[in-house]
N, C-alpha and C positions, 0 to 999 in steps of 0.2 A: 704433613700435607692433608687437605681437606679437597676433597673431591665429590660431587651429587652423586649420590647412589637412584638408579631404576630398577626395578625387580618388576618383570614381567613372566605372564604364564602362554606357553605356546604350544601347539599341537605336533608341529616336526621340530624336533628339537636340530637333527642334521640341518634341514635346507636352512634354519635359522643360523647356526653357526656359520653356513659357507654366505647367506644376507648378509649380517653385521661383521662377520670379517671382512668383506669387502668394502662395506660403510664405516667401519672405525679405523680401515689401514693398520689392522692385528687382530691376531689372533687370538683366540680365549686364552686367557695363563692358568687355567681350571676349568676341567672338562671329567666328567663324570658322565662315562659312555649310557646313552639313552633315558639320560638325568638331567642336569645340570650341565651349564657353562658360564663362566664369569670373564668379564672382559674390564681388565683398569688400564685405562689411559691417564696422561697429563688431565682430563675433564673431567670425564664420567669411571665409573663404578657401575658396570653392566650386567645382571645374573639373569638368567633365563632358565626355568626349569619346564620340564614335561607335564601339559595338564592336561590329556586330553578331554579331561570329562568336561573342565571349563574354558577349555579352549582360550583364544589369544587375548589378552587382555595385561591390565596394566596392575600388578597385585599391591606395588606400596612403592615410596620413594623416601627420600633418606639422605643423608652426609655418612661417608666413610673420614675418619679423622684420625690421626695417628695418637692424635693427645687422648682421645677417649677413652677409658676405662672399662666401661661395661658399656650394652645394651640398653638404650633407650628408647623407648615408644611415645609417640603423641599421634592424635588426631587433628586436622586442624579445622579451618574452620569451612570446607567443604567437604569436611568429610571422610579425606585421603589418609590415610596411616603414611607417619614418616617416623623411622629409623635413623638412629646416631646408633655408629660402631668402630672400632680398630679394624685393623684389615686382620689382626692378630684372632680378634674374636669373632672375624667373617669367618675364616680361612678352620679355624675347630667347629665352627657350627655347620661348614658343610660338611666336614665329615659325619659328626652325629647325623647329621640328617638325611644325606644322598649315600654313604659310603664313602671308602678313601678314592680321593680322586686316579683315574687314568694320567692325567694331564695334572701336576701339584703343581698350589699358587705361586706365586714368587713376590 
């Protein structure tokens, strides 16, 4: 399955979780208390970490893909960083990087 990946930076991480749960019709399947949440639907690939220094804002976009291998980066041609990943090599990267989830992916 290939699904758009968003990765955005937000200041309340809670009142965003109970926002997009309401606007996606589920709930994060990876939640990383006052870190990180990740939301995969049939469309999107939704993660959301805590920035408050930079507050709300749109960090990169991407394809989550099962056939994918490793991690890929490009820029394109205004500028935006996009990601190609496995949900396999989403799902260990948030551990390195937020801790082991509260909430594990599925």
């Amino acid at each position: 399955m290939r699904r758009l990946h968003v990765a955005l930076a937000v200041d309340d991480l809670e009142a965003t979780i109970r926002d997009y749960s309401q606007r996606l019709g589920a709930e994060p399947v990876t939640v990383v208390a006052g870190t990180y949440a990740l939301w995969r639907t049939p469309e999107v690939n939704l993660s959301v970490n805590c920035d408050i220094d930079t507050g709300e804002r749109l960090r990169h976009l991407g394809f989550e893909d099962d056939d994918v291998v490793t991690k890929s980066e490009s820029t394109d041609v205004n500028g935006l960083m996009w990601e190609s990943f496995s949900p396999r090599w989403q799902d260990e990267g948030i551990v390195r990087l937020y801790g082991t989830p509260d909430q594990p992916g599925r």
